[in-house]
PyMOL commands that place a pseudoatom at each C-alpha (Angstrom):
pseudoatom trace, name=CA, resn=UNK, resi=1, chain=A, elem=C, hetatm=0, pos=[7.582, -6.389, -3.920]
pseudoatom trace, name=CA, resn=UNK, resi=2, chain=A, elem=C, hetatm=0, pos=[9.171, -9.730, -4.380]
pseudoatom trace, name=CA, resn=UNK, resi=3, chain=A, elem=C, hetatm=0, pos=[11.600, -10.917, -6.885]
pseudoatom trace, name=CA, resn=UNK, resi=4, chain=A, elem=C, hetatm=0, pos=[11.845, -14.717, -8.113]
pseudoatom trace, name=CA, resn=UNK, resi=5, chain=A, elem=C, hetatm=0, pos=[14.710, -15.508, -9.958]
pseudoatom trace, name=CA, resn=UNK, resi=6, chain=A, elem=C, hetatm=0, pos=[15.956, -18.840, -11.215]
pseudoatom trace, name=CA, resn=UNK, resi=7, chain=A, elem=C, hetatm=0, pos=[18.395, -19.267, -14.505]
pseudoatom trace, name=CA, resn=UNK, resi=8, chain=A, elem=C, hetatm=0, pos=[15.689, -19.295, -17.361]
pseudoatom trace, name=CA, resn=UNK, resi=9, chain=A, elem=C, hetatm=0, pos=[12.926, -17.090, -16.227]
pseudoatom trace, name=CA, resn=UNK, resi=10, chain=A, elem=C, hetatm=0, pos=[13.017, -13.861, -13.588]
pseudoatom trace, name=CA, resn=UNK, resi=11, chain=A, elem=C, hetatm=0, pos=[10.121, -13.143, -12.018]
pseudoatom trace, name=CA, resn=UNK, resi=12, chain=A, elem=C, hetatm=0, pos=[8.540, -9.387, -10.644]
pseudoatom trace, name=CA, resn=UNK, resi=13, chain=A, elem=C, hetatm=0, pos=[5.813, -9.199, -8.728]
pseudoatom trace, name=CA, resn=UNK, resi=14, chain=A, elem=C, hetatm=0, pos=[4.826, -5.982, -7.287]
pseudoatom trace, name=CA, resn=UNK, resi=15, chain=A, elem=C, hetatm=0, pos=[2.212, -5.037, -4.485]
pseudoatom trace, name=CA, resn=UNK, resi=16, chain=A, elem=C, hetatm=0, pos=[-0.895, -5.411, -6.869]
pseudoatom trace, name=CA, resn=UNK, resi=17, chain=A, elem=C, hetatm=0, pos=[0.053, -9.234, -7.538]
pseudoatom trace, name=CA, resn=UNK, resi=18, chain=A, elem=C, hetatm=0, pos=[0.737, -8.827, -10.603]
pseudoatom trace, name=CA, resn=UNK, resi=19, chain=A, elem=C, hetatm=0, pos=[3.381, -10.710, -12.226]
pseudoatom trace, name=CA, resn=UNK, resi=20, chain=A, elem=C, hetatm=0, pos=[5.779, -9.935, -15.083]
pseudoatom trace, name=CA, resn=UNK, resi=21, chain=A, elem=C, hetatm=0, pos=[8.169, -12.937, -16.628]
pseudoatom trace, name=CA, resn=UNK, resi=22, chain=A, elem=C, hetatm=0, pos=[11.502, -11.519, -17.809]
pseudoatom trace, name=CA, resn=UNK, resi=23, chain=A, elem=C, hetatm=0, pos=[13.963, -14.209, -19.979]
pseudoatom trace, name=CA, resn=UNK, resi=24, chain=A, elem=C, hetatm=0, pos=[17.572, -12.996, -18.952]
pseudoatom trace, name=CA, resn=UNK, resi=25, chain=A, elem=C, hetatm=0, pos=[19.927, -12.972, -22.078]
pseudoatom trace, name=CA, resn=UNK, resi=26, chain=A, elem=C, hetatm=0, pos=[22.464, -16.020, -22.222]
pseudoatom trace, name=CA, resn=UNK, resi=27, chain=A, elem=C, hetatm=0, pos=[25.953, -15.652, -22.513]
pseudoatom trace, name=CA, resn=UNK, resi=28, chain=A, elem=C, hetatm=0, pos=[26.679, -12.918, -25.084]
pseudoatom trace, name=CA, resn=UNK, resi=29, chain=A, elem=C, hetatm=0, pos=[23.185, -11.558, -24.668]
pseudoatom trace, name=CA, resn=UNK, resi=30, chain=A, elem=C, hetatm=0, pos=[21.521, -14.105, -27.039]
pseudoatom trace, name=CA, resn=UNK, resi=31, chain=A, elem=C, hetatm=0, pos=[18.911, -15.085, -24.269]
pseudoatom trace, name=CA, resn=UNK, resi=32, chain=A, elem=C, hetatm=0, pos=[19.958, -18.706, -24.661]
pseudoatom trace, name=CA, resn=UNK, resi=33, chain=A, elem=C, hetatm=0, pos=[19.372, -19.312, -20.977]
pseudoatom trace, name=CA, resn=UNK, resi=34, chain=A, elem=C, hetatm=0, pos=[21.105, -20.934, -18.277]
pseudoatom trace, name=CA, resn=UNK, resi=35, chain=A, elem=C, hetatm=0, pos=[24.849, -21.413, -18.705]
pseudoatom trace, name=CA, resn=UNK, resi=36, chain=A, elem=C, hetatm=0, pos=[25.708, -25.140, -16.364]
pseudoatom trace, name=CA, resn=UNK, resi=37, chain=A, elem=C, hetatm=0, pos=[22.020, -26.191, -17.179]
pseudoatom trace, name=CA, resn=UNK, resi=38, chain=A, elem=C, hetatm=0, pos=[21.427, -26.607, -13.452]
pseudoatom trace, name=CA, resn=UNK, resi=39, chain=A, elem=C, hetatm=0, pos=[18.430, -24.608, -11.859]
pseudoatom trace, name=CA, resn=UNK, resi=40, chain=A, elem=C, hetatm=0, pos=[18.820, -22.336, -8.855]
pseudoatom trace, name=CA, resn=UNK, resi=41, chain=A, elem=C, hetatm=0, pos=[16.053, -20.052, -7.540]
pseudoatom trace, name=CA, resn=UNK, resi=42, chain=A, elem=C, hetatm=0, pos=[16.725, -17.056, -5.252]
pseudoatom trace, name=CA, resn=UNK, resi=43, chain=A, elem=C, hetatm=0, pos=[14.225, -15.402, -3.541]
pseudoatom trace, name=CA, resn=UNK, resi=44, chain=A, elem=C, hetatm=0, pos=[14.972, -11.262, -2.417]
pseudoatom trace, name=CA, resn=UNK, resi=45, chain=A, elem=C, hetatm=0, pos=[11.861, -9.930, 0.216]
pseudoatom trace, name=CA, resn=UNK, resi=46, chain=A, elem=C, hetatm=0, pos=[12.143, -6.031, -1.349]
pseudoatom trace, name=CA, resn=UNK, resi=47, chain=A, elem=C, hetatm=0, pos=[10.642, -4.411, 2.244]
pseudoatom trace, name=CA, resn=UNK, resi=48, chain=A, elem=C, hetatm=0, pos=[8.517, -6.607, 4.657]
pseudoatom trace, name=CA, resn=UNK, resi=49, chain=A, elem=C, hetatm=0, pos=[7.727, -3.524, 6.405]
pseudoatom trace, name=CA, resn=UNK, resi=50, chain=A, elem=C, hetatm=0, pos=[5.220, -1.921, 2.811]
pseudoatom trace, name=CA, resn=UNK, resi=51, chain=A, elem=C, hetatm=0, pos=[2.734, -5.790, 4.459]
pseudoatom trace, name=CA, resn=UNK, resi=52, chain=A, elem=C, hetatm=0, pos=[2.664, -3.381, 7.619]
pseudoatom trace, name=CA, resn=UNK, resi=53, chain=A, elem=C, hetatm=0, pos=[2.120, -0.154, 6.050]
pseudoatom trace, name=CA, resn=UNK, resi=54, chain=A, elem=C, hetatm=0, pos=[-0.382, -1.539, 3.785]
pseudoatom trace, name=CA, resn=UNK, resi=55, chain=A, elem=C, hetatm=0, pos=[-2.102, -3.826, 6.729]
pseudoatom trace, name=CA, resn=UNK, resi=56, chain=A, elem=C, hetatm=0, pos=[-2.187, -0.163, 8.544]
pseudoatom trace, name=CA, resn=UNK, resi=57, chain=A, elem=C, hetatm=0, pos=[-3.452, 1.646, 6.456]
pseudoatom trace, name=CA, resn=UNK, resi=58, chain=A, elem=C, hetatm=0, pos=[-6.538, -0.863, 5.184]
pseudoatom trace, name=CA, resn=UNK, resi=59, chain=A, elem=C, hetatm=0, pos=[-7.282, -0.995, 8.676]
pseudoatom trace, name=CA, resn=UNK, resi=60, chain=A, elem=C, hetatm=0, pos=[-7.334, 2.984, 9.205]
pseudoatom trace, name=CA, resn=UNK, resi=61, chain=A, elem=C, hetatm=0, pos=[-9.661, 2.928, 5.851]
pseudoatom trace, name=CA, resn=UNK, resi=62, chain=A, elem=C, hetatm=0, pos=[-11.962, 0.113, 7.245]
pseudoatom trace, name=CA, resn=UNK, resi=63, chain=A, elem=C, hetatm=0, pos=[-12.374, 2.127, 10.964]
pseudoatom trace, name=CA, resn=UNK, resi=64, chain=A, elem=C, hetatm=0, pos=[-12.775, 5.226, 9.094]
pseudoatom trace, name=CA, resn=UNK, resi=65, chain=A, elem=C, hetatm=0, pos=[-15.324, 4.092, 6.996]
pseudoatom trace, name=CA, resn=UNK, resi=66, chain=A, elem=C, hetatm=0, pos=[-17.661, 2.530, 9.856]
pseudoatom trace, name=CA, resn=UNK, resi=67, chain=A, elem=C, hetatm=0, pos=[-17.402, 5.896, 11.142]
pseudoatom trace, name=CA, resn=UNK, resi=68, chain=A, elem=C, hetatm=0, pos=[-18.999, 7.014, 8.493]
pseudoatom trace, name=CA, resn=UNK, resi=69, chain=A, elem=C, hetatm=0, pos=[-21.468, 4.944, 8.281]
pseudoatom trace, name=CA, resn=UNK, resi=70, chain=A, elem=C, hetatm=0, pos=[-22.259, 5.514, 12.324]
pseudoatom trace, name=CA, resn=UNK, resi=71, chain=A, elem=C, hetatm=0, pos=[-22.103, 8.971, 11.572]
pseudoatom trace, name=CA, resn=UNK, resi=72, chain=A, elem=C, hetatm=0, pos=[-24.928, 8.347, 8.856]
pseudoatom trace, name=CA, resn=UNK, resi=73, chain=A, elem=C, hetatm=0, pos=[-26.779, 6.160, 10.558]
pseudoatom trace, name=CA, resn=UNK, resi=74, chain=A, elem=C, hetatm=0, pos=[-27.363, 8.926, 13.529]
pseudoatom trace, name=CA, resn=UNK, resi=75, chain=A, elem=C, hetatm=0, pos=[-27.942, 11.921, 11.176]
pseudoatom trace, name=CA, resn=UNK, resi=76, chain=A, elem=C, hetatm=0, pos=[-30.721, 9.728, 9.303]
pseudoatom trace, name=CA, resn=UNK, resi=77, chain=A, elem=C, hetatm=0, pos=[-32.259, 9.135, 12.489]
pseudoatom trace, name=CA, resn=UNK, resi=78, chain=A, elem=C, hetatm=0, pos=[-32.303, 12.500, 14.042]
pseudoatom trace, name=CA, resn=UNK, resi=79, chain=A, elem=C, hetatm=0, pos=[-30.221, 11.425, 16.691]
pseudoatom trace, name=CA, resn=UNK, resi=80, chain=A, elem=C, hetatm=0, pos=[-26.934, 13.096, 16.294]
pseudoatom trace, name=CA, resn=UNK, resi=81, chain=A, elem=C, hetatm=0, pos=[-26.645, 16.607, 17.939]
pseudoatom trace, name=CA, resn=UNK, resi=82, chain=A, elem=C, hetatm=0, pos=[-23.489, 18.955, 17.399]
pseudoatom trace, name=CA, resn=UNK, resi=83, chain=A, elem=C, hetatm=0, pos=[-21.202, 20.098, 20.350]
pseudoatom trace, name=CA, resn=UNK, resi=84, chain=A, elem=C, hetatm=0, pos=[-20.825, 23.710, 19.503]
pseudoatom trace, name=CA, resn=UNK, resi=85, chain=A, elem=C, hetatm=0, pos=[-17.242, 23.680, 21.539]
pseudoatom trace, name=CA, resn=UNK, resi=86, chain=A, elem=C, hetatm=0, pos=[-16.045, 21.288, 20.446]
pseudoatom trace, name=CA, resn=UNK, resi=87, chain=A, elem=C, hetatm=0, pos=[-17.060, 22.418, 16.507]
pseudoatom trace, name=CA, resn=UNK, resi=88, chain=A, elem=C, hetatm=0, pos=[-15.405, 25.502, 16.724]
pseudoatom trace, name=CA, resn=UNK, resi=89, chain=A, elem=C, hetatm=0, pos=[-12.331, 24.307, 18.597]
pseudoatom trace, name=CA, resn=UNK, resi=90, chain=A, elem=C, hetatm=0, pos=[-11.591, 21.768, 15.598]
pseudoatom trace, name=CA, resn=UNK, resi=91, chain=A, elem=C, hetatm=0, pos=[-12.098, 24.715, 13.395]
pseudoatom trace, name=CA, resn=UNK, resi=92, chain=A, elem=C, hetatm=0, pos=[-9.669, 26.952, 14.836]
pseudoatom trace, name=CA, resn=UNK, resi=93, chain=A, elem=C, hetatm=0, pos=[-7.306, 24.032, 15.042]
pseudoatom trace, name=CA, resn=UNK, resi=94, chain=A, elem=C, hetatm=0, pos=[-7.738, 23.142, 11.122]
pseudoatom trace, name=CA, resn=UNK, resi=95, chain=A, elem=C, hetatm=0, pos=[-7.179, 26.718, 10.329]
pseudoatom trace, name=CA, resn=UNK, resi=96, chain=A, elem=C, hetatm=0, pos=[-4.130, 27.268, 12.486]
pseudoatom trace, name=CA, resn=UNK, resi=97, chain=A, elem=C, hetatm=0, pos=[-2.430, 23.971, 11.491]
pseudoatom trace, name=CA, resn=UNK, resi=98, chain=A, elem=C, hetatm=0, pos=[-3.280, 24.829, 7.760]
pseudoatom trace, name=CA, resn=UNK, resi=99, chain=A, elem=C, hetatm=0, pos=[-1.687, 27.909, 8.169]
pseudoatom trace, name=CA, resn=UNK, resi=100, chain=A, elem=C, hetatm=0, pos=[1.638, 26.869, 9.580]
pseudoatom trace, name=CA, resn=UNK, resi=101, chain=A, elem=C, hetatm=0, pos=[1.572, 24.691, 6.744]
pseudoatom trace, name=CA, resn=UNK, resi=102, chain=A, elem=C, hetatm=0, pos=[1.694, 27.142, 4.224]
pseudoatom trace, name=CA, resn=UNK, resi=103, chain=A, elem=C, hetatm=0, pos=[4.568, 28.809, 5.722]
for i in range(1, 103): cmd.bond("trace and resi %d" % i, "trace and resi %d" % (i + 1))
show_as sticks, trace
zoom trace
């Protein structure tokens, strides 16, 4: 999220790019606007770090999803066998870490 903020109008605009315009009240709360008539515009960077998270996790999504779709593609063909070890050890693995989250 980013805020934009200059004397007359206040910007928000969140992680969906949407934008909402916000008048600040004047002095006494009339919402007459800036005070010495000048314009000054601050900018505030609300967490550069949600970019990465979101960058990360689009990217996860996108791999994830091509797996899929590979995953498809071989099953559609007749070309993807199952490794019966390696099945059931996943299995047990789900079922043991599902457990211990329960607890």
């Amino acid at each position: 999220m980013s805020i934009r903020v200059n004397n007359t109008d206040v910007g928000l605009t969140s992680q969906t790019g949407l934008t909402e315009q916000v008048k600040p009240a004047g002095p006494g709360g009339s919402g007459a606007g800036p005070v010495s008539g000048k314009t000054a515009e601050d900018h505030i960077e609300v967490s550069a770090s949600t970019e990465n998270i979101n960058s990360a996790l689009a990217n996860q999504n996108l791999q994830q999803s091509q797996k899929v779709q590979q995953l498809g593609g071989l099953i559609a063909s007749g070309r993807y066998t199952v490794e019966s070890h390696d099945l059931s050890r996943a299995i047990v693995s789900s079922a043991i870490i599902g457990a211990a989250g329960e607890q």
